[in-house]
Structure formats: C-alpha cells, structure tokens
C-alpha positions in Angstrom: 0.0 0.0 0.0 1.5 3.4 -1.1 1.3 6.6 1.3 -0.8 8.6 -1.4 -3.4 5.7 -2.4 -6.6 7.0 -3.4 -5.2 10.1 -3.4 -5.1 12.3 -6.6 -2.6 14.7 -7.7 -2.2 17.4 -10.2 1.1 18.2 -11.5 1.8 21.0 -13.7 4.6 21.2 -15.7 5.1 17.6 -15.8 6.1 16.8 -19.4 9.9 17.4 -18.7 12.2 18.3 -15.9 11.2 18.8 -11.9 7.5 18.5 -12.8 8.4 15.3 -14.6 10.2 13.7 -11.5 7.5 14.8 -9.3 4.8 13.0 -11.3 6.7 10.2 -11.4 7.2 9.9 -7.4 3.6 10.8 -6.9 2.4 8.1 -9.0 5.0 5.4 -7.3 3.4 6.6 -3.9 0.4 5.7 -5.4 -1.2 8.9 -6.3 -3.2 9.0 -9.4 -1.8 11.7 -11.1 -3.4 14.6 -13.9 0.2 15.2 -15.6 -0.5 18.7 -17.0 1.5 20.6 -19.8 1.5 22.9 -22.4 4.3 21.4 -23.9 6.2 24.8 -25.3 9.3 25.4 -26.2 12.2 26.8 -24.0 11.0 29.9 -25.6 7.6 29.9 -24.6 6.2 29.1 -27.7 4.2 26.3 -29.4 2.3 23.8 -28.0 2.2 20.2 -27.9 0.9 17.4 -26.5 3.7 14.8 -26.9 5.7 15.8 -23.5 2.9 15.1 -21.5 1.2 12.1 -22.9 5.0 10.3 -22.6 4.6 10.7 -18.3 1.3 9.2 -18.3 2.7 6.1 -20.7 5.6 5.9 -18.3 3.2 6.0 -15.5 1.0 3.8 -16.7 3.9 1.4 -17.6 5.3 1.2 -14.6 1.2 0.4 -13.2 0.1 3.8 -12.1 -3.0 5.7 -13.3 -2.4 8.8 -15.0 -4.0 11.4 -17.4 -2.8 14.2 -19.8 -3.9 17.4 -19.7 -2.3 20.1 -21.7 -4.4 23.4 -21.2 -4.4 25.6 -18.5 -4.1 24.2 -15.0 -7.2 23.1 -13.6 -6.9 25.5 -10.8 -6.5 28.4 -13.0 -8.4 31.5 -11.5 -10.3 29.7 -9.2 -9.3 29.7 -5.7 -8.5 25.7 -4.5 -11.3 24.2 -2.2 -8.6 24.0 0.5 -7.7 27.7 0.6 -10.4 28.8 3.0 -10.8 26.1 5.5 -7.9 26.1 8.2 -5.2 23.9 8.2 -5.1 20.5 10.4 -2.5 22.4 12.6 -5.4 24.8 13.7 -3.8 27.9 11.5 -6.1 29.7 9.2 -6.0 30.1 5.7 -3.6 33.4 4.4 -4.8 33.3 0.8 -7.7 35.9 -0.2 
C-alpha cells in the first residue's frame, strides 16, 4: 500500500524536468496523477501534447493511473477548495 493511495494529484509542468520527476514519485506513492502541460518550447512558444502524454505512458507502464492534460491548470483563476478552510494544525488560511 502506497502513502498517497486514493489520493489524486495534479502536476503541472510535468512533461519534462522537476515536474516530470515529481509525477513520477507521486504516482509510485500511489497517487493518481493529472500530468499537465503545455508542452512549449524553452521559448515559450508552441504547444504540444507529446511531453505530457509520454509521463502518463511511463506511468502507466510502470502500473500507475495517470491522465494528460495540456491546457491551463485546472486550478486556474479559481481559488482551491482547501484555501479557505484552516489547516489541520489549527492555522487559518492566508490566501484571499
């Protein structure tokens, strides 16, 4: 049983790099994991789908669940559910 089983995570920037590594440990923990990227160049430009669909094939590979998403992150001008309840530790949220 992994640590983040029946947990989901969202990873943006996960076709290359950091991101990419991060998915990749999130999904061994047993996250299912929504690899999100653009997928442009160094430059900022283009787009592609490529660098994300190759995580989720590693993920899924490897016997993890995993899902491409290549737009804008889901969480994209919308504040996260968990912004304004307090945390477990009894502190209250800072975002507005």
């Amino acid at each position: 049983m992994g640590l983040l089983d029946g947990k989901t995570a969202v990873v943006t920037g996960a076709g290359r790099g950091i991101g990419r590594g991060i998915a990749l440990a999130l999904a061994k923990a047993g996250a299912k994991v929504v690899v999100n990227d653009l997928g442009t160049g160094l430059d900022g430009l283009g787009v592609a789908t490529g660098p994300a669909a190759a995580v989720v094939d590693e993920i899924v590979k490897a016997g993890g669940t995993a899902r491409p998403t290549s737009g804008p992150s889901p969480t994209t001008n919308r504040r996260p559910r968990w912004s304004s309840r307090p945390s477990r530790r009894g502190g209250g949220s800072t975002s507005s």
